[in-house]
N, C-alpha and C positions, 0 to 999 in steps of 0.2 A: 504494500500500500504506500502509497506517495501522501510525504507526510503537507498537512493544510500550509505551513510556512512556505514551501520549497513551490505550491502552486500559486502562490498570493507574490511569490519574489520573481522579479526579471532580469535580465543584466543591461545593464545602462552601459551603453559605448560610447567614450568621449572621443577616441579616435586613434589611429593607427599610429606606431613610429616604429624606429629599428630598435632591435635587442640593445640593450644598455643604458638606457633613458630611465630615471629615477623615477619613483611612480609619486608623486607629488605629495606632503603628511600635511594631507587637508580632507575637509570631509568631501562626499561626493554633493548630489544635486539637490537631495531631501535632507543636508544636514544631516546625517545621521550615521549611514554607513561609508565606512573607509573606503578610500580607492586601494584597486589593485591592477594586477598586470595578468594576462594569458597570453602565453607566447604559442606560434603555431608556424611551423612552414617560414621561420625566418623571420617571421614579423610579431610585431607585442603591440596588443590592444591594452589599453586603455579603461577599468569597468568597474563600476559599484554596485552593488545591488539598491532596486528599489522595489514598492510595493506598484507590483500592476495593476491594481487598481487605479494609483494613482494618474494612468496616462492615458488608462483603457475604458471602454466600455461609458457609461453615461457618467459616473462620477470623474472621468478622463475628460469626457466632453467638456463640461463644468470646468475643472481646473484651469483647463486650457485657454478658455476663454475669459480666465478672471486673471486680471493683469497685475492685482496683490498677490497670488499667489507662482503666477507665473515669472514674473518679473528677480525674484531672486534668486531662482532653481536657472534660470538663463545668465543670468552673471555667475552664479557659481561655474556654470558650462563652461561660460567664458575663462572665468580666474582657471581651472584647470587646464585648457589648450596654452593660457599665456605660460603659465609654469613651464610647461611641459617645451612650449617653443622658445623657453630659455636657455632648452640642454642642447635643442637640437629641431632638424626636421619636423613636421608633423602631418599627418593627413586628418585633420579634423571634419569629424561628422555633426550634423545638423541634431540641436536640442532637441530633445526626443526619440534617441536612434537605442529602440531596445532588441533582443533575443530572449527565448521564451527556455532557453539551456545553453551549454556550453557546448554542447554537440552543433547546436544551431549555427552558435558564431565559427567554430571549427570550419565547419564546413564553406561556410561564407567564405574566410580567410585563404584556406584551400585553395577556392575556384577566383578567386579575383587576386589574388598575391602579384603576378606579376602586374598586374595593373596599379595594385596599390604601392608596389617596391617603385615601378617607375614614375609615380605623381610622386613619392618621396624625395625620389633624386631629384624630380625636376624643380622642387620649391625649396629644394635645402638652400639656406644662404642669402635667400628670401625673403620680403615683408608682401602682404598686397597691400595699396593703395587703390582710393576712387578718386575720380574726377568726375562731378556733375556741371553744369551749364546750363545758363535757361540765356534768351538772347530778347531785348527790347528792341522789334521789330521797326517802332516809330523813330530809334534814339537812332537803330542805323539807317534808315534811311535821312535824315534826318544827317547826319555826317559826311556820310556817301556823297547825299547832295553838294554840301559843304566843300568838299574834296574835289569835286567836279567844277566848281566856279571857278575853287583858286588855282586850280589846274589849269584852266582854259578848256577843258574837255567838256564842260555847259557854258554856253554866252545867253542870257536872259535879255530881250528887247529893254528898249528904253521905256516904253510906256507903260503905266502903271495896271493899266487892267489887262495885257496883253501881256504882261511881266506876269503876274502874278497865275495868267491859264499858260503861260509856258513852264512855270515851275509847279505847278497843279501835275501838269503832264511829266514830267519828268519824276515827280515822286510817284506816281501812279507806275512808271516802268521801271524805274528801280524797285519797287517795291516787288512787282511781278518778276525779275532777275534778282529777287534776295534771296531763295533757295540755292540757287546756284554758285552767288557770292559765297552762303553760308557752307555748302560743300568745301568749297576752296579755304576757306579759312579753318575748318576741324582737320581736313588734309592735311592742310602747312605745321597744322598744332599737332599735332600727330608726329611730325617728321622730326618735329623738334625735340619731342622728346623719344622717339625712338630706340636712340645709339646711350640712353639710359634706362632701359627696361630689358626684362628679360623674358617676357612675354603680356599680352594682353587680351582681353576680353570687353564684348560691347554689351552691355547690359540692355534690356526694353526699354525703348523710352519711353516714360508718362507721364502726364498732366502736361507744364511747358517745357519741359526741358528738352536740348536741341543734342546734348551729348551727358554719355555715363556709360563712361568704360573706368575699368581695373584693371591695373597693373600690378606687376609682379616684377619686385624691382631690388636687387642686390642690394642687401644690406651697405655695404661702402660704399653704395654709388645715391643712395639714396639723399644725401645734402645735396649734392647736385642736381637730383631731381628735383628736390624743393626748391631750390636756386629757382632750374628754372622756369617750374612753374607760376612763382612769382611775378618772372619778367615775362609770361606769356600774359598773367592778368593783365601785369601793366602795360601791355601792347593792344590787348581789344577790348578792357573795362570802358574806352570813350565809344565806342561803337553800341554799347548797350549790354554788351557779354556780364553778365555775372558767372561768377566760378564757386565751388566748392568741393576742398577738398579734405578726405577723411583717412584716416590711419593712423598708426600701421594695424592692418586684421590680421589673423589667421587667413590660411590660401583657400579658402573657402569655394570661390571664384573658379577655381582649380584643380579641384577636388568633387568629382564627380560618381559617389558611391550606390547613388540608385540608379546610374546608367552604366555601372560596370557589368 
């Protein structure tokens, strides 16, 4: 008979790294029980036990959605990947990633190892970063035009009401050619940071935002990416661009364990 504890407990997976990585002397998600290590096939998981109920079934539902109680089982998630990405590598999995035995995780470990051995190597040495962007569409054309007069590439008549429908029209066709400026300019911003990343990713874009990608970016080379992110605000914040940028995460971004 399988004793009521052993069906009421799950193993909680914080996430993969190589053999030798210290298992962090802090509690796991529910406060309560210690983290530990299973090693398998090369690789060591990451695991504490919780109570499945707490994840699963209606009283799971509930939890999940209540942001008191959620909210610090997710930073504990969190304080354990930083720990852990302080010894070394990591393959971090998403809050919530259970097994229902150790056979289970076995097996999982098993069949994806090489895929998990090779995201390890590829984000060792590693931080991700994001960059978002939303873009005021009125402030650039609105520049553009600006750019165009003292350039000489717009001349506006001399009279005031024929002045005013020749610059009507030119913000009307600039405007209708601002996707295309705006292509060219996430392009050029891309190029610039390039030859400082070690790989990236383009996130969905929602609500206004015109760019959000993450990068994955060598720890030493990372000041100079802040550098020059910087100097890329400070080249298109007069056009309308706002930026934002967040880090350093876990490789999250990178880390792809329900499509292995």
């Amino acid at each position: 008979m399988i004793a009521k504890a052993e069906i009421d407990t799950a193993i909680y997976v914080y996430g993969f790294t190589l053999p030798g990585l210290v298992v962090p002397s802090i509690l796991g998600v529910d406060d309560e029980h210690v983290l530990s290590k299973y090693r398998c096939i090369g690789l060591q998981a990451i695991i504490s036990s919780v109570s499945i109920n707490d994840f699963t079934g209606e009283a799971g539902e509930i939890n999940l959605q209540n942001v008191a109680w959620l909210t610090p089982r997710v930073c504990r998630h969190a304080l354990v990947i930083d720990k852990l990405m302080d010894q070394g590598p990591v393959y971090p999995l998403t809050f919530g990633t259970l097994f229902s035995n150790v056979s289970a995780l076995a097996w999982e470990m098993k069949h994806n190892a090489n895929a998990i051995l090779a995201v390890i190597h590829h984000v060792s040495g590693c931080q991700e970063w994001s960059l978002e962007a939303t873009l005021d569409r009125k402030q650039a054309v609105d520049v553009l035009l600006t750019e165009g007069l003292h350039s000489g590439r717009f001349v506006l008549p001399d009279g005031a009401g024929r002045r005013h429908l020749e610059e009507q029209k030119l913000r009307r066709n600039l405007d209708s050619e601002l996707n295309g400026w705006l292509v060219q300019c996430l392009t050029s911003l891309q190029k610039e940071l390039s030859p400082l990343i070690h790989d990236n990713r383009s996130r969905r874009i929602t609500d206004d935002k015109v760019l959000h990608s993450v990068y994955l970016v060598p720890v030493e080379k990372v000041p100079e990416f802040q550098q020059q992110l910087t100097c890329i605000t400070n080249q298109y914040e007069i056009y309308g661009f706002s930026f934002r940028v967040t880090g350093p995460w876990a490789p999250y971004s990178f880390s792809h364990f329900s499509e292995l």
